[in-house]
C-alpha positions in Angstrom: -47.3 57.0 -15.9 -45.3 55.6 -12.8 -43.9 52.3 -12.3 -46.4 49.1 -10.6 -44.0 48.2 -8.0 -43.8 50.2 -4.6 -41.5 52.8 -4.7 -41.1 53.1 -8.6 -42.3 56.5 -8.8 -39.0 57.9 -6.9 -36.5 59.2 -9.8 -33.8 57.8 -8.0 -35.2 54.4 -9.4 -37.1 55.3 -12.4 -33.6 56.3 -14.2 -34.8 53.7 -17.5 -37.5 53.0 -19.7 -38.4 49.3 -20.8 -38.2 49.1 -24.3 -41.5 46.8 -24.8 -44.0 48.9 -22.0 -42.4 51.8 -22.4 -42.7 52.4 -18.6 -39.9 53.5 -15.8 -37.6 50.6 -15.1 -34.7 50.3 -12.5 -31.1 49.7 -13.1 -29.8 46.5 -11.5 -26.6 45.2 -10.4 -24.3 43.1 -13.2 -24.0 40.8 -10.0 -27.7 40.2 -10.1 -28.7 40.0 -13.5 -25.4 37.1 -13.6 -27.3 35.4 -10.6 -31.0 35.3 -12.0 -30.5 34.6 -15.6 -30.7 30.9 -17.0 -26.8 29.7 -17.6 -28.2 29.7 -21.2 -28.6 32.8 -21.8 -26.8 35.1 -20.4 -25.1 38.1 -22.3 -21.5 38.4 -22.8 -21.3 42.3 -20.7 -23.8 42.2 -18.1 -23.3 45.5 -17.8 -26.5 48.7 -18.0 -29.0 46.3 -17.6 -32.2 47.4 -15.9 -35.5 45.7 -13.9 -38.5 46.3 -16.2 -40.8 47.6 -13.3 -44.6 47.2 -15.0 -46.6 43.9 -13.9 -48.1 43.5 -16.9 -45.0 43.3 -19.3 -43.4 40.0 -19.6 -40.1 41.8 -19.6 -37.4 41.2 -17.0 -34.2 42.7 -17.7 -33.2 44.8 -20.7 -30.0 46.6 -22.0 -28.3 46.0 -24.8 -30.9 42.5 -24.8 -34.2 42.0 -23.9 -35.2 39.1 -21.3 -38.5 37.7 -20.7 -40.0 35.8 -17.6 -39.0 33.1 -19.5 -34.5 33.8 -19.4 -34.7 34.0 -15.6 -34.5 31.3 -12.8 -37.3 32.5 -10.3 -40.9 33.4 -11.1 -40.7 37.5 -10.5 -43.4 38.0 -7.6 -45.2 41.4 -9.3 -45.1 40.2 -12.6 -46.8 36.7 -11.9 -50.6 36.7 -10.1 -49.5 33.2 -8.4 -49.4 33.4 -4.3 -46.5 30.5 -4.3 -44.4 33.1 -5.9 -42.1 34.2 -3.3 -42.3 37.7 -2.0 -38.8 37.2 -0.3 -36.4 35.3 -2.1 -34.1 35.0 0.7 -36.0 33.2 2.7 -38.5 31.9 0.5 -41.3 33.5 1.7 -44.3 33.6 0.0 -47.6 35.5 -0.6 -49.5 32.3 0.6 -46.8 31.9 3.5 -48.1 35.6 4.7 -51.7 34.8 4.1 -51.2 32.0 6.2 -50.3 33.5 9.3 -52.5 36.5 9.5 -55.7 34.9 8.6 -55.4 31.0 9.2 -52.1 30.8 12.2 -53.9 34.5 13.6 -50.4 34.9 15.1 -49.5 38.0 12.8 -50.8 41.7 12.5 -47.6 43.5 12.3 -44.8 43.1 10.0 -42.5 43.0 12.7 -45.2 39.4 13.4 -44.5 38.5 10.1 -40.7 39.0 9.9 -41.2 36.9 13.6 -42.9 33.7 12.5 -41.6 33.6 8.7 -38.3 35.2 7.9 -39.2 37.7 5.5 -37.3 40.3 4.8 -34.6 39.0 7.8 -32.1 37.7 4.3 -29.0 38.9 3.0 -28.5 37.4 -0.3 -31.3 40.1 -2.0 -28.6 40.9 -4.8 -27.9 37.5 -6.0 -31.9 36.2 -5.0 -34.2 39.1 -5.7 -35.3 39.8 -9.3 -34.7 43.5 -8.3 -31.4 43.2 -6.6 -32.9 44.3 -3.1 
């Protein structure tokens, strides 16, 4: 079976398996995994860790640990069915943010609107803010 999240089905991505789902996962940057887990716990080599891809595992990163939603410091949007999770951590954009302007603001119905009145996907910190590292 392929990944949940867009794009989890390419091999290029699917390189791991999750441990607890058993499902495709993609490797992350040691950069990223440094920036999103809690101070607390985070593993001595942060190397060969990998972004556990299923919505329904509780899961984040795993390697030679396993970290739940709990070990990181942002909700991750696809593994959480809240629309104030962000969908672009850069920015801070979230699901409800996107809502907003197609259906209530009606000044959206392109992404290139969306990109216009909220910032998403316009950010450059993806490796150090996004759960995935892009």
């Amino acid at each position: 079976m392929s990944g949940e999240v867009c794009g989890a089905d390419n091999p290029a991505i699917s390189e791991t398996i999750c441990p607890v789902c058993r499902r495709p996962g993609k490797m992350v940057s040691p950069k990223t995994v440094a920036s999103l887990l809690k101070s607390s716990r985070l593993p001595e080599s942060l190397d060969g860790y990998s972004l556990c891809l299923s919505h329904d595992c509780d899961v984040v990163y795993y390697g030679s640990q396993v970290f739940g939603k709990e070990d990181v410091r942002v909700k991750v949007w696809y593994k959480e069915n809240d629309p104030s999770v962000p969908v672009c951590y850069c920015r801070n954009v979230t699901e409800a943010d996107v809502v907003r302007h197609i259906a209530v603001v009606r000044c959206c119905d392109s992404l290139k609107d969306i990109q216009k009145h909220t910032g998403a996907n316009t950010g450059k910190e993806c490796l150090t803010q996004n759960p995935g590292g892009t």
